[in-house]
C-alpha positions in Angstrom: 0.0 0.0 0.0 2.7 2.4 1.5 4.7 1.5 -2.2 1.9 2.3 -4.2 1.3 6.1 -2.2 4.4 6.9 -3.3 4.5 5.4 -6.9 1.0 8.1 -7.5 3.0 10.9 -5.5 5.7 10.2 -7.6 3.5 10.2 -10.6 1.7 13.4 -9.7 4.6 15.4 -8.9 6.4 14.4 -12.2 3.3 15.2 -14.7 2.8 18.5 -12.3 6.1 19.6 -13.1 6.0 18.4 -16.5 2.7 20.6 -17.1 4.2 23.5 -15.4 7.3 23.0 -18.0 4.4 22.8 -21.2 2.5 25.6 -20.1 5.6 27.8 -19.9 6.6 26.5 -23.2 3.5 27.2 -24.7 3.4 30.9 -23.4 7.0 31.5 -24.3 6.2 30.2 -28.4 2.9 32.1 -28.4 4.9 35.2 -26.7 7.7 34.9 -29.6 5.5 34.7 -32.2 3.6 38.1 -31.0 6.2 40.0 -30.1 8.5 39.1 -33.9 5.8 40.7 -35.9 6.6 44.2 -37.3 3.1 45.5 -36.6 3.9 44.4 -32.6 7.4 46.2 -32.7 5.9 49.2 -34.2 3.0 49.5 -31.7 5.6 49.0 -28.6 7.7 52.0 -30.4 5.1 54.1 -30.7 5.0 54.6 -27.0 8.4 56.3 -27.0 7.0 58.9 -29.2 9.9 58.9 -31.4 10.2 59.6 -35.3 12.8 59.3 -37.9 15.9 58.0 -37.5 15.8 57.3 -33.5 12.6 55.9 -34.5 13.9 53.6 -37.1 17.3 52.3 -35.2 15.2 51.5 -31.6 12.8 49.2 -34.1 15.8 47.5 -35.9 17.2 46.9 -32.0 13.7 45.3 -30.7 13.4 43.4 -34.1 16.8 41.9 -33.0 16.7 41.6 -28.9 13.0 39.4 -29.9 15.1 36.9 -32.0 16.4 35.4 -28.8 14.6 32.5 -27.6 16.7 33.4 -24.1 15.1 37.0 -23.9 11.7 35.6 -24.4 12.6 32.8 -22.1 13.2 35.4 -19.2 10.3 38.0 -20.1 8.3 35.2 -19.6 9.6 33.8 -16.5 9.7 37.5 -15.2 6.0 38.1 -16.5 4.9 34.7 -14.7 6.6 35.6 -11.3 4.6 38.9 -11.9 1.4 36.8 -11.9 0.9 37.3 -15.2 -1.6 34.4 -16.7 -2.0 34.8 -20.8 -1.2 36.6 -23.1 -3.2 39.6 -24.3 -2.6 40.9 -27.8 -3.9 44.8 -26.3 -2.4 44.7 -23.3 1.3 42.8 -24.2 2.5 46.0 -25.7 2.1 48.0 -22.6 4.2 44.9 -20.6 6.6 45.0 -23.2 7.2 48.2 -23.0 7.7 48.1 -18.7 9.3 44.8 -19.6 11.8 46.3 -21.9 12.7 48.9 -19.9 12.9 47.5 -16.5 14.2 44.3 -17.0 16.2 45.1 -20.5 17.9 47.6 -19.2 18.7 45.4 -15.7 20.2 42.4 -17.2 22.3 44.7 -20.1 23.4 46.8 -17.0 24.6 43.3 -15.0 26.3 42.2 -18.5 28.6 45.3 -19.1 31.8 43.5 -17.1 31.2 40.7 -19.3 32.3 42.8 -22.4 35.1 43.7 -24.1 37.2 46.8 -22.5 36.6 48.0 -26.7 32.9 47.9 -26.2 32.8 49.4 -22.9 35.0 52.6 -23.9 32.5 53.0 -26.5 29.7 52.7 -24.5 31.0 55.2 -21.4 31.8 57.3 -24.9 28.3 57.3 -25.7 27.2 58.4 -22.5 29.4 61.0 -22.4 28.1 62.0 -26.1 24.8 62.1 -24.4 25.9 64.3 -21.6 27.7 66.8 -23.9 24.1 67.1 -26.0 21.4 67.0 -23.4 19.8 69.9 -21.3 21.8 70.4 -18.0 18.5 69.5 -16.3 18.1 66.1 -18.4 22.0 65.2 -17.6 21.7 66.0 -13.8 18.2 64.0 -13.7 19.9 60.8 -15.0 23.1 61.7 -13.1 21.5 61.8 -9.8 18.4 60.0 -10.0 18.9 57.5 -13.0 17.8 53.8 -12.0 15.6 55.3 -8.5 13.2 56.6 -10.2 10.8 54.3 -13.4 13.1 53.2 -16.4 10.6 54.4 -18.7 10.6 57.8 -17.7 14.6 57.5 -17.7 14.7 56.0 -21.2 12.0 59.3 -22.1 14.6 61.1 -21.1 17.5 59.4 -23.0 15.5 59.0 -26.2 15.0 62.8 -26.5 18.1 63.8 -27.7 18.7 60.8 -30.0 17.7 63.0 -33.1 21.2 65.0 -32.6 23.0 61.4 -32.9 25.1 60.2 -35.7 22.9 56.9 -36.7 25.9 54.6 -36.5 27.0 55.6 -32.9 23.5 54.9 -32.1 23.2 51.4 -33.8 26.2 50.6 -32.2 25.2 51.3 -28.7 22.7 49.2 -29.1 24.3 46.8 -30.2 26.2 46.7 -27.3 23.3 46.5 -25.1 21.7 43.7 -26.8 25.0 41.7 -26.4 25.7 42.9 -22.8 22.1 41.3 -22.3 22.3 38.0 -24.3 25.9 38.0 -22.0 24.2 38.1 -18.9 21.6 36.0 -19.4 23.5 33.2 -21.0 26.1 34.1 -18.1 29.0 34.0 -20.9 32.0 35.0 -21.0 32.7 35.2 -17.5 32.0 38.8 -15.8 35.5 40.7 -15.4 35.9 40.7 -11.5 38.8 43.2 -9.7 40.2 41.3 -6.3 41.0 44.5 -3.4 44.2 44.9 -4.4 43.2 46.2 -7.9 40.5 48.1 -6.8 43.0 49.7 -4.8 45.0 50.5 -7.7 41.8 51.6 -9.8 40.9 54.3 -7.8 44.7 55.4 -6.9 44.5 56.0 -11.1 42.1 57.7 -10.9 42.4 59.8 -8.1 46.1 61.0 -9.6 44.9 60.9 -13.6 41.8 63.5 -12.1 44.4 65.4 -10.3 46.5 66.3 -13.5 43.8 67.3 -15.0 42.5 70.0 -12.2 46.2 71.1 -12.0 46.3 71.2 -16.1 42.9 73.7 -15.7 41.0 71.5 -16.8 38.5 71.2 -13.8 37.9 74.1 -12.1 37.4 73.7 -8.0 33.3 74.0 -8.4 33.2 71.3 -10.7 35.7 69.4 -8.6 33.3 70.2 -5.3 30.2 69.0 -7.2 31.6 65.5 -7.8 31.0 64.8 -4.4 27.9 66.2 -4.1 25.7 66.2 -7.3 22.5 66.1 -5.9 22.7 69.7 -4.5 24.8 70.9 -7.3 23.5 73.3 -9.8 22.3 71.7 -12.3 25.0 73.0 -14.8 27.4 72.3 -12.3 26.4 68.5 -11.9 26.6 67.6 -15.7 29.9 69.6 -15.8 31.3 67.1 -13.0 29.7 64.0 -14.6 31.1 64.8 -18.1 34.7 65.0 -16.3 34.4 62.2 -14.5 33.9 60.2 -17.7 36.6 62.0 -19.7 38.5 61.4 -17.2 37.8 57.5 -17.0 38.4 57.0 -21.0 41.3 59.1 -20.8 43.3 56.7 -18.8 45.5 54.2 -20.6 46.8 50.7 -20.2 46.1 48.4 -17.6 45.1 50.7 -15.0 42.6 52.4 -17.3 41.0 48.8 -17.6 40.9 48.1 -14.5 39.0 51.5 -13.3 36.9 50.5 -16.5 36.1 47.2 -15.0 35.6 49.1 -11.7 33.5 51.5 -12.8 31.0 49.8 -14.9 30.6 47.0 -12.5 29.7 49.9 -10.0 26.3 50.7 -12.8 24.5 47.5 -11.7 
């Protein structure tokens, strides 16, 4: 009697699991096939309110980030853990969109140490690009409360100044941030890690390659004083510390430069 109990338990705990398996397969091919069709890409777009050019480059990137059967694996799994049930064609653009945002920009953020140091100059490049173009309100908003406050009102405020972009430099950042993401969530390669020692010699770098550059004239004291304290900065003042911090970082060289690279991009997540 006892043997048969736990042959049925054993039976209803394997097809249990193995429906929880199906049904999670089943919403992850009806997900893909939704969210690959251009009229589904176009309608998520169209909630960023963008046109031309920034418009065209942020469809190419979603058209590419739904090819992978790993990000739909994990929009799903995030969607399920959110008690999400089924999938509804009016409603899926909307957790797309939060989706994209929130988690996109998570895992891309958590796969930037996985990268080459290449592709993660560029991409500190780009944000400095971004700084040196946006509204010194914008840049001290993202500066100081980037990542606390909703990712789609942070990604509003990216996307508003992607018109004055070349198009390349664009694609290319996003390129980069579709395979920071596939990185992460494939966990490959292996996530650069510094051990205390070269921390230590990061921020000494640093510290002395900042230095030159305030007794070069380069930073003036206000901007100097801001670094350490951008939320009650001027708003000018702020972006002008932020923008020098990141020069800074990309002008270093060799392997202290990639270490404070490592360092420093780690510290985004």
């Amino acid at each position: 009697m006892i043997q048969k109990i736990i042959f049925y338990l054993v039976i209803i705990i394997f097809f249990g699991a193995a429906f929880a398996d199906t049904r999670t397969r089943a919403i992850e091919l009806e997900l893909g096939k939704l969210v690959r069709t251009q009229a589904y890409v176009e309608k998520v777009v169209n909630g960023y309110g963008l046109v031309g050019m920034p418009r065209q480059v942020l469809v190419e990137h979603l058209q590419e980030v739904y090819k992978s059967n790993e990000v739909i694996s994990m929009i799903v799994k995030e969607m399920m853990n959110s008690g999400f049930e089924k999938i509804d064609e009016d409603k899926s653009p909307d957790y797309a969109k939060k989706f994209g945002a929130e988690l996109f920009l998570s895992y891309a953020t958590k796969g930037l140490p996985r990268l080459t140091f290449e592709e993660q100059k560029f991409f500190i490049g780009f944000l400095l690009n971004w700084m040196q173009i946006a509204s010194d309100d914008d840049c001290k908003k993202l500066l100081v409360n980037g990542g606390k406050t909703s990712s789609l009102d942070d990604a509003n405020i990216e996307m508003r100044y992607y018109f004055r972009m070349d198009k390349e430099s664009l694609r290319r950042y996003y390129s980069i941030i579709r395979k920071s993401l596939i990185a992460e969530l494939n966990n490959y390669p292996h996530a650069k890690k510094l051990n205390q020692q070269q921390a230590k010699i990061a921020d000494d770098a640093f510290e002395n390659e900042l230095l030159k550059r305030v007794q070069n004239g380069l930073i003036d004291d206000k901007t100097v004083a801001a670094m350490s304290d951008m939320p009650g900065a001027s708003p000018k003042l702020a972006c002008s510390a932020g923008k020098q911090i990141l020069s800074t970082n990309l002008s270093m060289k060799g392997l202290t430069g990639e270490l404070f690279l490592t360092k420093f991009v780690t510290s985004l997540q």
